[in-house]
N, CA, C and O of each residue as an XYZ file, in Angstrom:
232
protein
N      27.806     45.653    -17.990
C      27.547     44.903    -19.199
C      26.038     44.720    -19.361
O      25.366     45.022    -18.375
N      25.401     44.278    -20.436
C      24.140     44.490    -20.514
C      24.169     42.855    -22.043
O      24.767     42.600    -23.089
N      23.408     42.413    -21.412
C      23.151     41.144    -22.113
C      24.384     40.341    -22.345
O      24.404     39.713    -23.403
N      25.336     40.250    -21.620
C      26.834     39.347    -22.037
C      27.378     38.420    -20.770
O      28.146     38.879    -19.924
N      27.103     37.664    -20.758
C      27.987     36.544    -20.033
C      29.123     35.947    -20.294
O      29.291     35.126    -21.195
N      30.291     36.496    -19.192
C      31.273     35.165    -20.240
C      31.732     34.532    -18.852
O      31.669     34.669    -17.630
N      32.206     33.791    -19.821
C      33.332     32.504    -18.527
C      34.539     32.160    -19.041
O      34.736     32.296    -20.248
N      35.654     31.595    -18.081
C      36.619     31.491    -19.107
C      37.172     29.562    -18.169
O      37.425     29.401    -16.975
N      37.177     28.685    -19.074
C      37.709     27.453    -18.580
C      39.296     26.908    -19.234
O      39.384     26.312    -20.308
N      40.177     27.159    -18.580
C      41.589     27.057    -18.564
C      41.566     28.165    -19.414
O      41.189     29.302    -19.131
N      42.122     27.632    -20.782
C      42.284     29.185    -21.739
C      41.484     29.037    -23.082
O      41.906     29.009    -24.238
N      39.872     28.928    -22.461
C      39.133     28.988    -23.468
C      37.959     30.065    -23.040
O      37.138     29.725    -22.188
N      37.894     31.407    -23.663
C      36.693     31.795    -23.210
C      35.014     31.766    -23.704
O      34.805     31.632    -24.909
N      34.309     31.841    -23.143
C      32.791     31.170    -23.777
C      31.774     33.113    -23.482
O      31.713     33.833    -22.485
N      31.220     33.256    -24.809
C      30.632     34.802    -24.020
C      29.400     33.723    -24.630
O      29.442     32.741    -25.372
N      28.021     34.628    -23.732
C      26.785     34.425    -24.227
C      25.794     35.894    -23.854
O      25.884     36.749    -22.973
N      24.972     35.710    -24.843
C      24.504     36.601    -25.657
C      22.581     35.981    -25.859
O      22.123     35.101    -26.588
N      21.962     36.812    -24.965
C      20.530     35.983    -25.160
C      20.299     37.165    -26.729
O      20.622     38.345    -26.586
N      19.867     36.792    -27.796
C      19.737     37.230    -29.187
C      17.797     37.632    -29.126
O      17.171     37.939    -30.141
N      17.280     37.548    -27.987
C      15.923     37.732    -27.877
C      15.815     38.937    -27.418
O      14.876     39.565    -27.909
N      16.507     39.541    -26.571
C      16.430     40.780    -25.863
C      17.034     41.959    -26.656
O      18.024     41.829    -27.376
N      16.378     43.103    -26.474
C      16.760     44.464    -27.217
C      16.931     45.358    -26.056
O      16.178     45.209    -25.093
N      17.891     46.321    -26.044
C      18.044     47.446    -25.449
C      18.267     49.317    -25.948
O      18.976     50.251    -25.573
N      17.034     49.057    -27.132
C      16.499     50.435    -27.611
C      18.215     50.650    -29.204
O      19.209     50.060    -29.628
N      17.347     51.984    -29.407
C      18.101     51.899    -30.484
C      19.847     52.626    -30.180
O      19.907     53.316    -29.163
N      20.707     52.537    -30.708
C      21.927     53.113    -30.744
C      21.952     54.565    -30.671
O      20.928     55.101    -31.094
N      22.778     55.260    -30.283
C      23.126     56.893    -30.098
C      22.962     57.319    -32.029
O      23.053     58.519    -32.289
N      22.816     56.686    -32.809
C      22.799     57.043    -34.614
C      21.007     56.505    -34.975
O      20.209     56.828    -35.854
N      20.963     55.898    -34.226
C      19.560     55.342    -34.310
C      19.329     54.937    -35.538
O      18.331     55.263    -36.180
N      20.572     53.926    -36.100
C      20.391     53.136    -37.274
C      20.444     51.729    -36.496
O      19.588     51.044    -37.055
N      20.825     51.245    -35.842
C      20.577     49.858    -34.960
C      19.998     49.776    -34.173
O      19.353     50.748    -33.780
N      19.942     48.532    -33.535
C      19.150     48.424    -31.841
C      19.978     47.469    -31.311
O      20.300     46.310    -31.574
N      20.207     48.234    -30.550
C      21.347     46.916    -29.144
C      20.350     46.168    -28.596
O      19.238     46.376    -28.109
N      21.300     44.928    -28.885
C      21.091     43.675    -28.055
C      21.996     43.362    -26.846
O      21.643     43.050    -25.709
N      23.269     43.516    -27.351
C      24.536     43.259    -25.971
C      25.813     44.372    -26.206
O      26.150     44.982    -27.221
N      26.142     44.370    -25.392
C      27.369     45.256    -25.078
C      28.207     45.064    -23.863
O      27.514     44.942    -22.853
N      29.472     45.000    -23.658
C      30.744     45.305    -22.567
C      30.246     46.310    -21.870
O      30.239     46.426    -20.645
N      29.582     47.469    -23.140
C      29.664     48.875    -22.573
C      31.350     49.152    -22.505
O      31.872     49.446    -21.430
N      32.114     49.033    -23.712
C      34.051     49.550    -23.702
C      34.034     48.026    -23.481
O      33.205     47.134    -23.664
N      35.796     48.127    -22.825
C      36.257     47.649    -22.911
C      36.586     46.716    -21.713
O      37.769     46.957    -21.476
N      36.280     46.055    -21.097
C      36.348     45.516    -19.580
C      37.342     44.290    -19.637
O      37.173     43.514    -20.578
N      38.540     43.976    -18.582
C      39.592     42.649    -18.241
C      38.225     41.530    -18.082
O      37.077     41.589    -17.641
N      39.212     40.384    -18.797
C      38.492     38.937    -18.123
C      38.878     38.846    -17.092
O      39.987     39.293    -16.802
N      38.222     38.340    -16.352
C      38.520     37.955    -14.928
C      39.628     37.059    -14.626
O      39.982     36.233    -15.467
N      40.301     37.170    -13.307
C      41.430     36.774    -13.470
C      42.779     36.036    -14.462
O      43.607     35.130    -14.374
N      42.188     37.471    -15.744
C      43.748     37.285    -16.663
C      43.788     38.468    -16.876
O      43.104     39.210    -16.170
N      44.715     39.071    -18.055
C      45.283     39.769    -17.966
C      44.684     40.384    -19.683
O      45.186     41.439    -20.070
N      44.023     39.937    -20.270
C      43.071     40.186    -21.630
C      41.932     40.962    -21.138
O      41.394     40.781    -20.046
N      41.480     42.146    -22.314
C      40.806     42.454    -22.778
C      39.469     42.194    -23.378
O      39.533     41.383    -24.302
N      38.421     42.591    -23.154
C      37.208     42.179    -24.568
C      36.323     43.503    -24.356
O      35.901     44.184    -23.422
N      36.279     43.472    -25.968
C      35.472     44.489    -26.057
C      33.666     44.131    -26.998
O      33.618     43.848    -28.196
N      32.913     44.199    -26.458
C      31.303     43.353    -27.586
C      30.737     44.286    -27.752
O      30.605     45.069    -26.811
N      30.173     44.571    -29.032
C      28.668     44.950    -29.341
C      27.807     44.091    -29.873
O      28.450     43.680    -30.839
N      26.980     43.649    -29.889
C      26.101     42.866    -30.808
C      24.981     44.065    -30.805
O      24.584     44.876    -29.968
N      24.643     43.728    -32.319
C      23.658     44.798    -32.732
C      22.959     44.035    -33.856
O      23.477     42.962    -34.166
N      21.374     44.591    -34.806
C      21.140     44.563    -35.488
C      20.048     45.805    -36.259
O      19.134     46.398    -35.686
N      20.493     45.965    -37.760
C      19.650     46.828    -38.306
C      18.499     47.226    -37.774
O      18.090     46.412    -36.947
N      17.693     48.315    -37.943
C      16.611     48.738    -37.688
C      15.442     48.474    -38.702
O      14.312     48.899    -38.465
C-alpha cells in the first residue's frame, strides 16, 4: 500500500490518507497518485475487501 492506513474498531473501519504526499503521475499520465491499496487487499482479521485510489488531476 502506499499512502493508506486503515484500522478497523468493532465494525467500523477508519482509512487515512496523508493528501500532502504525491507518488508521480498514473500509467495515462492524466493524474498523480497520492494513495493506493495497489488492488485489492482483505481487512485484517475479517473477511472484506477494499480496494483505494486517491488521485488528483494534473
Amino acid at each position: 500500500m502506499k499512502n493508506v492506513e486503515i484500522a478497523v474498531q468493532g465494525n467500523i473501519l477508519t482509512i487515512k490518507v496523508d493528501l500532502t504526499k504525491e507518488f508521480g503521475p498514473s500509467s495515462s499520465g492524466k493524474t498523480i497518485i497520492i494513495a493506493s491499496t495497489e488492488g485489492n487487499i482483505t481487512i485484517p482479521d475479517r473477511n472484506e475487501k477494499i480496494g483505494l485510489n486517491v488521485y488528483r488531476k494534473k
